[in-house]
C-alpha positions in Angstrom: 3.6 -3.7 14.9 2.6 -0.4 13.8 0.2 1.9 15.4 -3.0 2.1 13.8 -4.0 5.4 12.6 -6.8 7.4 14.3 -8.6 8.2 10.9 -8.9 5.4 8.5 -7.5 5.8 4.9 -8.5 5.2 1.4 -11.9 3.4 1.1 -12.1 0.6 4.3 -13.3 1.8 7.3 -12.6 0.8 10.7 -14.4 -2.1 11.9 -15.5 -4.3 14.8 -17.3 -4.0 18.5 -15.7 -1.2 20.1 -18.9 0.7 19.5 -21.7 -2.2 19.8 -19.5 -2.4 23.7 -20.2 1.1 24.6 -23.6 0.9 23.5 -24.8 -2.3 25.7 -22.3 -1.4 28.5 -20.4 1.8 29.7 -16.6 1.0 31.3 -15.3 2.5 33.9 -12.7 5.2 33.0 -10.1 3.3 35.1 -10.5 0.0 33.7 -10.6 -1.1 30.7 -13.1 -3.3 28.7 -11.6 -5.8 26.9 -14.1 -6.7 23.6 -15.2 -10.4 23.3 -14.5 -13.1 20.3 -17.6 -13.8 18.7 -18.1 -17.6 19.5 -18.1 -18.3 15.8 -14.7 -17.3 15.2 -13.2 -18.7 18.5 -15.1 -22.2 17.6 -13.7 -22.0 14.0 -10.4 -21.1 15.4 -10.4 -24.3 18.0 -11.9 -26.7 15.4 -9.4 -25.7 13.5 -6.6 -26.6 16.0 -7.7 -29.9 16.2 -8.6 -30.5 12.5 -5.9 -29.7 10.8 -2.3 -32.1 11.5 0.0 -30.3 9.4 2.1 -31.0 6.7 1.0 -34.3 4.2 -2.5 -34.2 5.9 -6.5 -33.8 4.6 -8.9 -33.7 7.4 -11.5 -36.4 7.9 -14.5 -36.1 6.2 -16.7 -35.7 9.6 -14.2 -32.9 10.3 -15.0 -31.4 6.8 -18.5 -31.2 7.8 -17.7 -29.8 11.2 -15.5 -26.8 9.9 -18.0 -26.4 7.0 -20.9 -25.8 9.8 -19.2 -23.8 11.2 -18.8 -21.5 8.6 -22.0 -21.6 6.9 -23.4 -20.2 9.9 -20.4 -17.5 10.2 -21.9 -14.1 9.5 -19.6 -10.6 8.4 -20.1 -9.7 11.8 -17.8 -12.5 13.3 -15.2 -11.2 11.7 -16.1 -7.4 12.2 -17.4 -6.6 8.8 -20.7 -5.1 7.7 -22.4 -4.3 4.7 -23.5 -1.5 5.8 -19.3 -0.1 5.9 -18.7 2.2 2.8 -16.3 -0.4 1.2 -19.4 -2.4 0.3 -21.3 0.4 -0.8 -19.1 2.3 -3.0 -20.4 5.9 -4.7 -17.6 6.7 -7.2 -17.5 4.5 -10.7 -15.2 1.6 -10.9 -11.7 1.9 -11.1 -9.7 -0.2 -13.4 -7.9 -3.3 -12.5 -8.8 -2.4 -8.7 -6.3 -4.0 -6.5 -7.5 -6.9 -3.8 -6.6 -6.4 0.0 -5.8 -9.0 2.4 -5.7 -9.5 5.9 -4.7 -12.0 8.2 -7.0 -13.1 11.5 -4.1 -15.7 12.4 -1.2 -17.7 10.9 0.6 -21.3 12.1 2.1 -23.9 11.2 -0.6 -26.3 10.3 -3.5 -23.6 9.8 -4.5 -19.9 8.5 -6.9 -17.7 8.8 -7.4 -14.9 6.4 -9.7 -12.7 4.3 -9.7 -11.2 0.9 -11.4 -7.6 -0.3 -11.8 -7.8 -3.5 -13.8 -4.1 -4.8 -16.1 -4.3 -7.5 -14.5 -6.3 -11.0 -11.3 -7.1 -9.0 -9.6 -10.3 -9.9 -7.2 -13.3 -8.1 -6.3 -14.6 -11.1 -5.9 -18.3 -11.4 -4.0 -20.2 -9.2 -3.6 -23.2 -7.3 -3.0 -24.4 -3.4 -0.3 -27.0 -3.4 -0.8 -29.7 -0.9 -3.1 -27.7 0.7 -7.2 -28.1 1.9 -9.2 -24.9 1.6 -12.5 -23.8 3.0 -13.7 -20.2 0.8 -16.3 -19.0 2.6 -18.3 -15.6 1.1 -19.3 -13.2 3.4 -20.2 -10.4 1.7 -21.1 -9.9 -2.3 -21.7 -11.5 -5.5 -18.5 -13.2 -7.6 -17.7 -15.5 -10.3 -15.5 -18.7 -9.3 -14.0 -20.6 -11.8 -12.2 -23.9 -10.6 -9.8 -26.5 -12.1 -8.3 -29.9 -11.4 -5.5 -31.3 -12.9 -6.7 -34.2 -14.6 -3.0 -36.1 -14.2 -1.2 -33.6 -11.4 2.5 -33.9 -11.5 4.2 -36.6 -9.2 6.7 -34.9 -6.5 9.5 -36.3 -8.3 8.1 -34.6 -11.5 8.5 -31.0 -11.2 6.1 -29.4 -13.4 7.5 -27.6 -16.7 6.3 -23.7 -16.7 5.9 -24.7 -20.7 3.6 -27.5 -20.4 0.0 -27.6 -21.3 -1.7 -30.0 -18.4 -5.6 -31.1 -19.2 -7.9 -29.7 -16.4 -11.2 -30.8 -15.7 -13.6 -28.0 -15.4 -15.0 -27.8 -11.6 -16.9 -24.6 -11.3 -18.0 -21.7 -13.0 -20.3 -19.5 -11.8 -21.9 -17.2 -9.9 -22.2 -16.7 -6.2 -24.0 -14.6 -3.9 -23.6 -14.3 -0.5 -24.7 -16.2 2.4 -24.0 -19.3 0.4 -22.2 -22.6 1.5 -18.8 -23.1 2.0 -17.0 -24.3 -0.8 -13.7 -27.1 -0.1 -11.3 -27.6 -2.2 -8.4 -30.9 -1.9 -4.8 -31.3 -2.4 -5.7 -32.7 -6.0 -9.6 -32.3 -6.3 -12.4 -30.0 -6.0 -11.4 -27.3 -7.9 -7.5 -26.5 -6.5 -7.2 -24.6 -9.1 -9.2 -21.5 -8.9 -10.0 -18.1 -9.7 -12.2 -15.2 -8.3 -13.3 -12.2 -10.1 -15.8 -9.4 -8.2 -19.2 -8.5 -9.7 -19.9 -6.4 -6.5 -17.4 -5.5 -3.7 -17.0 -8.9 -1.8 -15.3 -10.3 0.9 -14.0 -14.3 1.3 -12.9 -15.6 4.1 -10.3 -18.4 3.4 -9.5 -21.4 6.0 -6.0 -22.6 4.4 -4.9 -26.1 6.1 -1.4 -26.1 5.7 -0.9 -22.3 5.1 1.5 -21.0 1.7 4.9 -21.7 2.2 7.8 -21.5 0.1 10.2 -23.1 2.1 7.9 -26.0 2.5 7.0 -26.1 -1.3 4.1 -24.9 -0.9 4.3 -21.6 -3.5 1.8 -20.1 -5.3 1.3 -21.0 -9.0 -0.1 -19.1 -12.2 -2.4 -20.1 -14.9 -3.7 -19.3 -18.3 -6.8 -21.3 -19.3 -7.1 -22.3 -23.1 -10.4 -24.1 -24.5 -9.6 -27.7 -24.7 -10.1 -27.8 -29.1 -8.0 -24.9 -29.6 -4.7 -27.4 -28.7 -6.5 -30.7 -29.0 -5.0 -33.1 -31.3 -4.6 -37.0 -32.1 -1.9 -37.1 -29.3 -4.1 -35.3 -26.8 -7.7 -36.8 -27.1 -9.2 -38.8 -24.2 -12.3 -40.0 -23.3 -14.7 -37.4 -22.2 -17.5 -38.2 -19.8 -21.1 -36.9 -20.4 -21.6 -33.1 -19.6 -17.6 -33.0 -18.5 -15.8 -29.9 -19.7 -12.2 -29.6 -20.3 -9.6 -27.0 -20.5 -5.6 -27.0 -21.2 -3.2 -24.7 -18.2 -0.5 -23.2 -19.1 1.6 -21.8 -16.0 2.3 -18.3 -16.3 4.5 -15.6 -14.2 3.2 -13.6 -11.8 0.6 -11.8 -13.2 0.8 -7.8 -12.7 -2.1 -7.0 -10.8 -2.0 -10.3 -9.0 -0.1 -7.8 -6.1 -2.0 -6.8 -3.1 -2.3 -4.6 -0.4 -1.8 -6.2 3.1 -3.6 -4.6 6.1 -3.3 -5.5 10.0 -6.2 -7.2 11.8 -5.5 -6.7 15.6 -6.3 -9.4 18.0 -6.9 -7.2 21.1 -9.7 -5.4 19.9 -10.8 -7.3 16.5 -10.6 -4.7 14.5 -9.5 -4.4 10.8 -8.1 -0.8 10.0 -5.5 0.5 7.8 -2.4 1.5 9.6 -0.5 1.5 6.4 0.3 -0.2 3.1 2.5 -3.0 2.3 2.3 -4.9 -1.3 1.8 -9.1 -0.6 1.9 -11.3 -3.2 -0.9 -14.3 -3.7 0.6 -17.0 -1.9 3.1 -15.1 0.3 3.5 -16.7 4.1 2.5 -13.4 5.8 3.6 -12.9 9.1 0.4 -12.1 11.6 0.3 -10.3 15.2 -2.1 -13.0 16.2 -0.5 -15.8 18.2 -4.1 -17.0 19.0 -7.6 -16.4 19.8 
């Protein structure tokens, strides 16, 4: 692990409740005072635990509706964010194609924990969560979802072709300002497919049951979205319902400023800084320094 810096760099600030501690209560200078987990985030963490069952699993809808309360009550604070940190509140004019950060609270086998920075008119281009249930919960700003299904996903014996145009069903698309609910996305429906882009500076907080994981086949995936008449044809028309859009995927590489920069959130002292840099890539299995909460 590696020793966070004393001054923060580039544009995140420290953050959590080593100050808010000293205010309410002064320790003793030989013994120290260990900060408390909010009880939002330890309750999400052992709901978690319990909800999720690992690989080839979807929760239960009652458990759905207990993570999503859960979380729609979670405020920045439980994960030590403010709006009131400069990151949120930027002065100089937007860069181009800014880069996301992540950071993860805690990573297992069955469940993660993360959250995504995304400065104002960043972009996590589409993608999709194979096998996977997701809770996105937005903390802090304003963004633009868009979100897909497959309208006949690929069997497991069927391995998808990079080349091949799949129909998707149009799930979301629009604008979101936080506090708003908690959004779930399925294996195969709700909007798997998805993609963010910042209007302000925002940050997500993603519940990921199983985590990414190559080894398991559970990689990240790329897509390019094409209006359904610009390919449609005789061999490709279907029955549309009333007031359903459509759109054609095409998988793509790794886009280029899909990369982002990975940051430590410590589990002693709850506290997101910037000890250094390292590039992740959507979708990586990232190892954490959180064994638990």
């Amino acid at each position: 692990m590696v020793e966070p810096r004393r001054e923060p760099v580039a544009h995140v600030h420290k953050v959590g409740y080593a100050n808010r501690s000293i205010k309410k209560k002064r320790c003793k200078r030989t013994k120290k005072c260990a900060p408390t987990v909010p009880m939002a985030l330890q309750d999400l963490y052992a709901s978690c635990k319990e909800v999720f069952k690992g690989l080839g699993t979807v929760p239960f809808p009652q458990d759905v509706k207990r993570l999503c309360h859960i979380l729609d009550n979670m405020k920045p604070e439980d994960v030590g964010l403010s709006s009131e940190l400069q990151f949120f509140k930027p002065k100089a004019a937007v860069k181009e194609n800014p880069r996301v950060t992540y950071t993860t609270i805690y990573n297992g086998d069955n469940f993660s924990l993360c959250i995504f920075f995304l400065p104002a008119t960043a972009v996590i281009p589409l993608h999709n969560h194979p096998g996977m249930t997701v809770f996105n919960k937005l903390l802090l700003g304003t963004m633009h979802i868009k979100s897909y299904d497959l309208v006949d996903p690929p069997s497991a014996d069927e391995p998808d072709s990079p080349t091949q145009l799949r129909l998707a069903k149009l799930e979301a698309d629009g604008v979101f300002t936080a506090p708003c609910n908690t959004s779930v996305l399925y294996p195969t429906t709700g909007g798997n497919i998805h993609q963010f882009t910042a209007i302000t500076p925002c940050a997500v907080l993603d519940v990921l049951g199983p985590p990414y994981s190559s080894e398991d086949g559970r990689d990240c995936s790329y897509y390019k979205d094409y209006p359904y008449s610009t390919f449609s044809n005789g061999e490709m028309e279907f029955k549309k319902e009333d007031g359903d859009c459509y759109a054609l995927l095409e998988e793509t590489e790794l886009p280029e400023n899909c990369q982002m920069d990975g940051i430590e959130y410590l589990d002693k002292t709850h506290v997101i800084s910037l000890p250094s840099m390292s590039v992740v890539k959507l979708g990586a299995s990232v190892a954490s320094p959180v064994n638990g909460l």
